[in-house]
C-alpha positions in Angstrom: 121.5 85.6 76.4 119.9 85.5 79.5 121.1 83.5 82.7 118.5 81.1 82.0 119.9 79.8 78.5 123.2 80.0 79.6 122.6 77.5 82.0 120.8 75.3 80.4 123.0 75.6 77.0 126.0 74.9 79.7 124.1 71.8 81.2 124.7 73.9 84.8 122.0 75.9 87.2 121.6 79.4 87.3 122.6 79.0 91.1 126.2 77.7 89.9 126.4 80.8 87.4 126.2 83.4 90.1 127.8 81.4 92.2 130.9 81.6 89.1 129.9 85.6 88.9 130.2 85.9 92.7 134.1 83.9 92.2 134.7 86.7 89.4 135.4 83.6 86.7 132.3 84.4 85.0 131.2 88.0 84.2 127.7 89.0 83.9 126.5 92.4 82.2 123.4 94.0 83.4 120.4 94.9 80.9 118.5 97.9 81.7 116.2 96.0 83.4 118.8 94.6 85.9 118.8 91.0 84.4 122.2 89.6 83.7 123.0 89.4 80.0 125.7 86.6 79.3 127.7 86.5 75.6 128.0 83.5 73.5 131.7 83.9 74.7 130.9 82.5 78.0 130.0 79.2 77.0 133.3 77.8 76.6 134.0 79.4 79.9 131.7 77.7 81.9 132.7 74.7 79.7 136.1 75.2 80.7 135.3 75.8 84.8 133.3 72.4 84.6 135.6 70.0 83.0 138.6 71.4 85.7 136.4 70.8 88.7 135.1 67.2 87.0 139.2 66.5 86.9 139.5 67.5 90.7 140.9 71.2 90.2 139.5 73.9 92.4 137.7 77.1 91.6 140.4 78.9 92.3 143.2 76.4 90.1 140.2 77.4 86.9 141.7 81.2 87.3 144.3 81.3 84.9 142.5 78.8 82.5 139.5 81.3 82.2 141.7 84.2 82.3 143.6 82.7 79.2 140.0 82.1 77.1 139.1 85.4 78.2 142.5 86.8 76.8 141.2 85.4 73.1 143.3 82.0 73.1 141.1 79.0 71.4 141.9 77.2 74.7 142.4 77.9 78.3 145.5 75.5 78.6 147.4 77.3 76.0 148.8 80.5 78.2 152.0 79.2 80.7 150.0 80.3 83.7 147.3 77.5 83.0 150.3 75.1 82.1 152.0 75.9 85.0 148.6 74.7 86.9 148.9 72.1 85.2 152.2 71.0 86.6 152.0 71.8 90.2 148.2 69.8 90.3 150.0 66.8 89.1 153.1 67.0 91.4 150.4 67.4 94.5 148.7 64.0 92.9 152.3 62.2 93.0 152.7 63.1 96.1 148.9 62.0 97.4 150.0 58.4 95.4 152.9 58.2 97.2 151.3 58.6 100.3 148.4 56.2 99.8 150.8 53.5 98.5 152.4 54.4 102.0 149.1 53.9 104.0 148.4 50.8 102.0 151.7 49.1 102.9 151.3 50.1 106.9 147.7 49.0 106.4 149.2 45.7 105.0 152.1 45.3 107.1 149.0 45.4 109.9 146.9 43.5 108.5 149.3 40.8 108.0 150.3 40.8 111.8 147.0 40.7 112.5 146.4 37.6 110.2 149.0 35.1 110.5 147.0 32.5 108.2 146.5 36.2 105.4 149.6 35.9 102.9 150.6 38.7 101.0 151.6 37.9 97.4 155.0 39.8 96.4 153.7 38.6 92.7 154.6 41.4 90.4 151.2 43.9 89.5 151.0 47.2 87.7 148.1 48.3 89.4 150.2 48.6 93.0 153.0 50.3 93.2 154.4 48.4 96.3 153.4 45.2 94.6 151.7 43.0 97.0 148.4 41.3 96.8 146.0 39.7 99.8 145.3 36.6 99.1 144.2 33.5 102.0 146.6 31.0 102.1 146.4 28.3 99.8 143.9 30.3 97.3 145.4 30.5 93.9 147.2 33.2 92.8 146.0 35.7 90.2 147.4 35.9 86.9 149.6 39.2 86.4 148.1 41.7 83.9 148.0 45.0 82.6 147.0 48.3 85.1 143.9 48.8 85.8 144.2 52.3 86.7 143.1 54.5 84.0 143.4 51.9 81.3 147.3 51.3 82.3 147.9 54.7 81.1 149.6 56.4 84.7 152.9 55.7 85.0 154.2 54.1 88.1 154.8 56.0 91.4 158.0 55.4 93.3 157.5 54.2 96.3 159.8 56.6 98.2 160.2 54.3 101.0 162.6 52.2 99.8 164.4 55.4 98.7 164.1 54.6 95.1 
């Protein structure tokens, strides 16, 4: 198929398919005529690069996962490389949580210096790992529920800071 109905099958531009050629995650034959000539085959390639970079992986964190497909597995996640991905995107995430829950607690901590008449709420939440909610004094407090985040479905984040 032609770059054209690759990228519209693919729900992509044409730009974003040579920009995947350029990368080297997405090969492109040439026909005689010097357009690029795409397989069926790539379709779950480009499928594959699009729902990484949608999930916050980079182009270059895609490499193993199209390298796998491209190796004849029914799915780019199943070679160790791709797991391996996998694993070290999700530590680099902990770590970003645990340094946002640290920024949110200085920003708090400021905050509440800054606003003798602000209380913070030490009312247990699963949405915030440090556990503390702004409220103005006297407001009622609000009743305790499930996570928010993701339907409660991430786990808790230590907050290292208490060395926990």
């Amino acid at each position: 198929m032609r770059i054209g109905e690759l990228a519209e099958r693919a729900g992509v531009s044409t730009r974003t398919l040579r920009y995947y050629e350029q990368q080297g995650l997405l090969p492109a034959r040439r026909a005689a005529n010097g357009y690029r000539q795409y397989e069926e085959s790539d379709l779950p390639l480009v499928a594959q690069i699009r729902s990484l970079l949608a999930a916050g992986f980079t182009l270059e964190d895609a490499r193993p996962f199209v390298d796998c497909l491209r190796a004849g597995n029914e799915a780019g996640d199943s070679c160790p490389e791709s797991v391996a991905v996998y694993q070290r995107r999700l530590a680099e995430i902990d770590t970003e949580i645990r340094t946002l829950i640290r920024r949110r607690a200085e920003v708090a901590d400021q905050l509440a210096r800054a606003c003798p008449g602000c209380v913070l709420s030490l009312e247990r939440r699963n949405d915030h790992a440090d556990h503390r909610e702004l409220r103005r004094a006297g407001t009622p407090r609000r009743q305790a529920g499930t996570g928010r985040l993701l339907g409660g479905v991430v786990p808790a984040v230590q907050d290292d800071r208490t060395g926990a």
